[in-house]
C-alpha positions in Angstrom: 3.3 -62.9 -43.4 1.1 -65.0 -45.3 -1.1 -62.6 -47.0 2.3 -60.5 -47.7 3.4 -63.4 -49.6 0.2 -64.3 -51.0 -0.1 -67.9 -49.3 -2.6 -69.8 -48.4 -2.4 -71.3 -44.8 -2.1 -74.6 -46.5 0.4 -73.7 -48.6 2.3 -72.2 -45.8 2.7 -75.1 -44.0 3.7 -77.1 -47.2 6.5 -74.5 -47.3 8.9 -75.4 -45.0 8.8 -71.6 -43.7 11.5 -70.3 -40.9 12.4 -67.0 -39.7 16.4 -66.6 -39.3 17.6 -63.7 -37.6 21.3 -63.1 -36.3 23.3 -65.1 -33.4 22.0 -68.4 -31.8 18.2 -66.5 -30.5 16.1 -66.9 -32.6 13.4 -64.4 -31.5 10.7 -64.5 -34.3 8.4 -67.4 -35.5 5.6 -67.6 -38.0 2.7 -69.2 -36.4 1.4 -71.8 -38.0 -2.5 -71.9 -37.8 -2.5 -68.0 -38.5 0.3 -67.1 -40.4 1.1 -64.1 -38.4 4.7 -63.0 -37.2 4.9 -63.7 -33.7 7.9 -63.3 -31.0 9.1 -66.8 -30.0 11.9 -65.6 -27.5 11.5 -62.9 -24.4 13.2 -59.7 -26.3 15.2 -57.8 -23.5 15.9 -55.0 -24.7 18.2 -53.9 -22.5 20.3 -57.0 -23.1 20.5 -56.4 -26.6 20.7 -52.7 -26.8 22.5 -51.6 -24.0 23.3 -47.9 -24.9 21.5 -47.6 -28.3 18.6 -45.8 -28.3 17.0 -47.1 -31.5 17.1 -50.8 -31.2 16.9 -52.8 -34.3 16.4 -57.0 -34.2 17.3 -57.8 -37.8 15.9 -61.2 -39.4 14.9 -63.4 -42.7 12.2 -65.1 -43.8 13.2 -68.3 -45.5 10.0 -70.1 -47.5 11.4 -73.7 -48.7 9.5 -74.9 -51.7 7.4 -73.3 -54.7 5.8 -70.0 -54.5 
């Protein structure tokens, strides 16, 4: 996610930076040291869905600050 957006680890934790994805889960994260995308809930798929068979977990990034 960082070097998508062309920050520096620094700057990404300046950055108030928060992934926001749909309902109250929030199943995405973007770690800190790294600046990777990582999952920050268990994804059960079968939970979510049920009789779909292409599953799709929508989300934003939000990056508070100046880019």
């Amino acid at each position: 996610v960082a070097k998508n957006l062309g920050l520096q680890l620094l700057e990404l934790r300046d950055n108030a930076v928060r992934v926001v994805s749909e309902g109250r889960t929030h199943y995405f994260a973007v770690h800190g040291k790294t600046g990777h995308l990582v999952t920050a809930e268990r994804i059960d798929r079968e939970q979510l869905c049920e009789r779909v068979q292409q599953c799709v977990l929508r989300c934003e990034l939000i990056v508070e600050g100046e880019m």
